[in-house]
N, C-alpha and C positions, 0 to 999 in steps of 0.2 A: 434592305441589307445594312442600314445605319449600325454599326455594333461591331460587325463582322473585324473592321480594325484593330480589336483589340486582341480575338482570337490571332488573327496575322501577325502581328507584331510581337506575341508571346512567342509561335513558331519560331518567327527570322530571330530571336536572341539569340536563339541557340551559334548563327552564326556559320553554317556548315553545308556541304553543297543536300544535303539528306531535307532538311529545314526548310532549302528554298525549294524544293521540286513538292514539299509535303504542304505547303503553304499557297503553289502556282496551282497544285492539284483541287487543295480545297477552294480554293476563289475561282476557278475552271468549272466545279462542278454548279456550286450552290448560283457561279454566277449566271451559267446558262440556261436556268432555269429548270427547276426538274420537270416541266413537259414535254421538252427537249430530249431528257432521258426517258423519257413515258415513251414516247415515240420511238426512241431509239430502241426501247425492248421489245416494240411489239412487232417493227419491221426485224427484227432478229427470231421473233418465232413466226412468224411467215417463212422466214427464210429455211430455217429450220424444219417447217412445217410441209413445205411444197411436196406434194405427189404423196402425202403421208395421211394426211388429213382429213382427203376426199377429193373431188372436183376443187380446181381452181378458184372456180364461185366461193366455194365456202370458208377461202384465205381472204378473198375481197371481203366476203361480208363480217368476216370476223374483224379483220382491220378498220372500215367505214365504220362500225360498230363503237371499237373503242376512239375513234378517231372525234366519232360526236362527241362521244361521252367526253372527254377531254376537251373539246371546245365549249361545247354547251356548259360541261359545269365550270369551266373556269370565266366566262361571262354571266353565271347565276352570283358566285361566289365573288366575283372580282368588286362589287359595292359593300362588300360583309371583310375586306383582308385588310386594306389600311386603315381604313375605320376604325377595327376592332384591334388592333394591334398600338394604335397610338391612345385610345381609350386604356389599353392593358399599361401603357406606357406611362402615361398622365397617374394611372394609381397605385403605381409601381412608386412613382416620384414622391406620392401623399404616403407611401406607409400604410398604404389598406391593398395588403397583398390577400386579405381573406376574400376579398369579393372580384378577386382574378375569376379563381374559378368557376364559380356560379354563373359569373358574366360569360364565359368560353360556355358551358353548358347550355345556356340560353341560345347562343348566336348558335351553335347546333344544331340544337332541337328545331331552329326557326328554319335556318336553312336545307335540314334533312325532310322539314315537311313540305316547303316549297318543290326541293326535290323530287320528293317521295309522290307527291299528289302529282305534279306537271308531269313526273313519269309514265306512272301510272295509265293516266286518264291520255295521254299520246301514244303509248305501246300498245292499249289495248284497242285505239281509235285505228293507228295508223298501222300496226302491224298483225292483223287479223289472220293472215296467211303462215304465220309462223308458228311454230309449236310453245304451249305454255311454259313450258321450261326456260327457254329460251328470252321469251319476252320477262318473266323472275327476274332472272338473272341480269338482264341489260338494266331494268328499273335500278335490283342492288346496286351495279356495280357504279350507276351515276350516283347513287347517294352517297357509298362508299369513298369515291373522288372527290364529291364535293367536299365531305367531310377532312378528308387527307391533305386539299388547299389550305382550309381551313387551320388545322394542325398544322400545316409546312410554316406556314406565316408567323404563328403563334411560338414556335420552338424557336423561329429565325429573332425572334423576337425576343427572347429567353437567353438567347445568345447561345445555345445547343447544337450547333455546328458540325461538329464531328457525329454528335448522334444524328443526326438529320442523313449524313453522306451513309453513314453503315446503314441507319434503318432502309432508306432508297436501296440499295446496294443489296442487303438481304429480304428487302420485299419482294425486290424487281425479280433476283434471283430463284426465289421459292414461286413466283407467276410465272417464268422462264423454265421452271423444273416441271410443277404442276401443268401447266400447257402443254410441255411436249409429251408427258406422260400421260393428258386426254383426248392428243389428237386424233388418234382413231377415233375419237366417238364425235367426230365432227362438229359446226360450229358451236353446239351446247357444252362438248368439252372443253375447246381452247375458251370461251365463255365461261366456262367454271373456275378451268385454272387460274384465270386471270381474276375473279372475282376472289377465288380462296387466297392469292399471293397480294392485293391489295387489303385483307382486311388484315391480315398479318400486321402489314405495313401499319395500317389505322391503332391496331391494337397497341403496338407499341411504341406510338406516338401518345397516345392514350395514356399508356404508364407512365412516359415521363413528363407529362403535366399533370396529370394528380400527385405525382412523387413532387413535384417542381412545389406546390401553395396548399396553402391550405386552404379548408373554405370552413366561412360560418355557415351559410347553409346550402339547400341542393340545388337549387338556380335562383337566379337573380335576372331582372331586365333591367337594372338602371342603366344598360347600354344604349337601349333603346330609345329613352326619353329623352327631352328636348334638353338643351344643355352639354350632354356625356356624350352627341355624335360629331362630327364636322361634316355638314354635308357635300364640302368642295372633297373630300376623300372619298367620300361613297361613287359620287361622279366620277373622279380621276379612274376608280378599278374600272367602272362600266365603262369609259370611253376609250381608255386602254385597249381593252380584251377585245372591244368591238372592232376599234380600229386597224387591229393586229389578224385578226380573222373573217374581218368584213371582204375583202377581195375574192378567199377562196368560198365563201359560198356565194359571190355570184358567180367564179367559173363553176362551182358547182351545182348551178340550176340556170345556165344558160346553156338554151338547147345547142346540140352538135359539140358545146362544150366539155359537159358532165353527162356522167353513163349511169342510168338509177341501177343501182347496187342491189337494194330491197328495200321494199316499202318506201319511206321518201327519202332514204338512206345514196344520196349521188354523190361520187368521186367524178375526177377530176385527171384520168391519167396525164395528162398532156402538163399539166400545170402544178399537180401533188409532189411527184417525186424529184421535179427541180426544186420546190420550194422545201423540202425535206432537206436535199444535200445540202443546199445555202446556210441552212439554220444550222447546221452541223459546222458553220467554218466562224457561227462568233463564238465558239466555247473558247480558242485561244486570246482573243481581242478581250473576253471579258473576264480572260482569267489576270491580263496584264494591268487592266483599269482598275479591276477591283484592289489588285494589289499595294498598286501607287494610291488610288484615291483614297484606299481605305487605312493607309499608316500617316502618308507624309500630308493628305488634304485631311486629316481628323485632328493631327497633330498642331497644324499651322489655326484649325478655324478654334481649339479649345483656345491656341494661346490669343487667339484675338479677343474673343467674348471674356476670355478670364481678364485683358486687360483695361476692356469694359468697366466690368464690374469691380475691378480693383480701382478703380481712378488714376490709369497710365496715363502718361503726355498723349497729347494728338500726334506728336511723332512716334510713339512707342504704336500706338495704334494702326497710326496706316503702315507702318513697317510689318505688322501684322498682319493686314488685309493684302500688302503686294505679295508676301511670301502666300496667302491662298491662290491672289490669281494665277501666281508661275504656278504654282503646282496643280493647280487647275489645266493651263496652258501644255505643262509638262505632259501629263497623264494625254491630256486629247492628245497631243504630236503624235505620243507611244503609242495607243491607242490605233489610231489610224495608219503610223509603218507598221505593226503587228498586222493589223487585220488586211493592213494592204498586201504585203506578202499569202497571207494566206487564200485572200481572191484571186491575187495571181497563179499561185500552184494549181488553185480548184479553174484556174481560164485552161492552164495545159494540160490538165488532168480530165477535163469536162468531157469530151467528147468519147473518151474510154469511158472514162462512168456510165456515159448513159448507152454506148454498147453494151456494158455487163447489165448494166438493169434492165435493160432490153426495151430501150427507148430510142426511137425515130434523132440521127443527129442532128435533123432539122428542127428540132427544138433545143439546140445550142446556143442560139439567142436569147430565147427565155431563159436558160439557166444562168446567163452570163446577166442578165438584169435582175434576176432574184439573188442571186451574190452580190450584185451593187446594193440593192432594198437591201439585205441582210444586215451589211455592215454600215449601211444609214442609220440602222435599227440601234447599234451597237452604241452609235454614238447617241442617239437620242434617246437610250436608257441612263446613259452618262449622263446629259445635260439634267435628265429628270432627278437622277440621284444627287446631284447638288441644289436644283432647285428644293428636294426634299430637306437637305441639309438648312438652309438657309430659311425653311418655313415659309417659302412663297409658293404656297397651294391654289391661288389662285391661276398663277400663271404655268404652272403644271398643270389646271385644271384646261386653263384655251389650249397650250400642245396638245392635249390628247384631244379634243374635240377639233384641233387643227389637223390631225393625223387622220381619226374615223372618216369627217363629210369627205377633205377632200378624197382619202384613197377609193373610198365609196361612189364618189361623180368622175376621177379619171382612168379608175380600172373600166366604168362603165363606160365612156369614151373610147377606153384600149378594144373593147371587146369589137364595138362596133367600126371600127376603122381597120380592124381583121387583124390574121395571125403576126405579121410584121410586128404588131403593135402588142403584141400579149405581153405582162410583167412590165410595160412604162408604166401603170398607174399605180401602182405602189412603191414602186425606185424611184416616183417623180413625188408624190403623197408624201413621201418619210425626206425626201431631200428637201422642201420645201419646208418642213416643219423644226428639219436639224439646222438651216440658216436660218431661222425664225429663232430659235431656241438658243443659238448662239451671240444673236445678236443681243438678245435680252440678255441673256447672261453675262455679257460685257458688258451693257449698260448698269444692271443689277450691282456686279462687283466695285464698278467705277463707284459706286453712291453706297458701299456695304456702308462706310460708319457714320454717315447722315443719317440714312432711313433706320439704321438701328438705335439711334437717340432718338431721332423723332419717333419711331415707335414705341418708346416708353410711356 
């Protein structure tokens, strides 16, 4: 999201109560991540869909459906997004905007074949009982997602912001029309819609990076070669994605756990649709962080580095570096009353929720410790986004591999010490690694304009 500051700060000139809601809206959307709103479209045509569709089964299977597709491609894709994005960045910086694009066409092609074959050769292994239509269309629609990560990262990168929120907005829409207009034709329909409202989406993303560069020619791989990757970024996407969706596939293939859906297709009722609300309660947290960090921490870290590189006094300097860590400081405080507030409404709100969803209140506990994880999560995208500012990709790279093993060895601990325990190993996994991350990061700040001379 590095960039995104500048978009904000153009908004809030204006000055006006219009400005700041159009400003909190765009750092809400782009900051919660649009799988977040992936998700949120598809439990909206479920809902939509019920008793319409056909048997029940075939809202589960259409949901478990895109639910992989959205997991799996975003751990295919997550070693190909910063990677490729700081690569776009670095030749963005040299003035060879011609070999943006060829470089994106490449990292496409590479990852729609990975896609496309791993599809393939699993759909046709693992889901033999299904009709061919169907098993098409699931292949498409992961390749199509993969590809649309891909784009999301790259436009975020372009600093395309506002087209990013319409293109979501009338992708999701036109998936949300088309779905309910095939739900009669059960789940190969809602399966079409959803495939025909996603390439929409792809397509025109698609237009506005060919409109965006030019290219000299029609692909290029100098991404690929040794030199033009960092492979602490390739790491970071994969231990991320892993470590963010490594819990729910062991409740979903731990027996009495997870309920097989279709083929090796398992949810998770017990444990999906808390950890669904939860993630619904950081879009305000991370509309308020992005806000703050992204005007007044871009503002304070340009005037540090420019006093660097100008030859300011060591006093002009560290006057520099204090005003990032308050604002650093500032943003967590905010951060954490916003998102605290909003765990609290969802603690008194909780137990009606899961009456209307039509969930056991005795997994009110679990919901109430995946809103703790949640807003652990919140801060520990924070801590990473300044460690991204500041170029210590190494140490971005142990949180995220601090995040995966442990939530991986204490959810598997939770499971076994029974339902009491369900949701402590990823409230306890992401707490551990957000005092970890915090503490380096005050250490990190205390020593900013040492290790930035000595790094020269």
């Amino acid at each position: 999201m590095a960039g995104i500051g500048f978009e904000l700060r153009r908004i809030l000139r204006r000055d006006n109560l219009r400005s700041l809601i159009e400003a909190y809206t765009l750092a809400a959307i782009l900051g919660s991540g649009p799988w977040i709103l992936s998700m949120v479209g598809i439990v909206v045509i479920g809902l939509l869909s019920y008793g319409v569709a056909g048997p029940d089964i075939v809202l589960a299977e259409f949901q478990a459906s895109i639910r992989y597709v959205i997991a799996l491609s975003l751990i295919l894709t997550g070693p190909f997004q910063l990677a490729f994005i700081r690569f776009t960045a670095d030749r963005m910086y040299e003035n060879r905007l011609d070999v943006v694009v060829p470089n994106y066409r490449a990292v496409s092609l590479v990852v729609s074949s990975l896609a496309g074959t791993g599809g393939i050769v699993g759909v046709w292994l693992l889901f033999p009982g299904q009709s061919p239509a169907y098993r098409i269309l699931l292949v498409t629609s992961f390749v199509v997602v993969c590809n649309i990560w891909i784009a999301t990262i790259f436009l975020a990168g372009l600093k395309q912001y506002k087209e990013i929120v319409w293109l979501y907005a009338l992708g999701y829409g036109i998936t949300l029309a088309a779905s309910l207009a095939l739900r009669t034709r059960g789940l190969e329909g809602l399966m079409f819609g959803f495939v025909f409202g996603q390439a929409f989406l792809l397509a025109g993303m698609l237009a506005l990076i060919l409109r965006s560069f030019p290219a000299s020619t029609w692909v290029s791989f100098a991404f690929f070669r040794n030199g033009c990757t960092y492979p602490s970024l390739v790491l970071i996407g994969l231990f991320y994605n892993l470590g963010v969706w490594v819990d729910k596939f062991l409740f979903w293939y731990t027996p009495f756990l997870g309920q097989q859906v279709m083929g090796p297709f398992n949810a998770s009722l017990i444990y999906d649709l808390p950890a669904f609300l939860a993630y619904l309660s950081i879009i305000p947290g991370m509309a308020v962080f992005l806000l703050r960090m992204e005007t007044d921490f871009v503002e304070h870290y340009e005037g540090f580095y420019d006093s660097v590189r100008a030859g300011g006094s060591l006093s002009q300097i560290r006057k520099q570096r204090n005003r990032i860590v308050l604002t650093v400081r500032i943003g967590v405080l905010e951060l954490i009353k916003v998102q605290a507030v909003t765990t609290l409404l969802l603690f008194v709100w909780g137990e009606r929720l899961l009456v209307w969803m039509d969930i056991s209140p005795l997994n009110l506990p679990l919901l109430y410790l995946r809103l703790i994880g949640a807003a652990l999560h919140v801060l520990f995208l924070a801590i990473l986004n300044v460690f991204f500012y500041l170029d210590r990709r190494m140490i971005a790279l142990w949180l995220c591999v601090g995040l995966t093993v442990p939530n991986l060895l204490f959810t598997q601990v939770s499971i076994m010490l029974g339902p009491e325990y369900y949701g402590y190993g990823f409230a306890v996994a992401m707490l551990a690694v957000v005092l970890t991350g915090l503490l380096v990061l005050s250490k990190t700040l205390e020593e900013l304009e040492y290790e930035t001379f000595m790094l020269q």
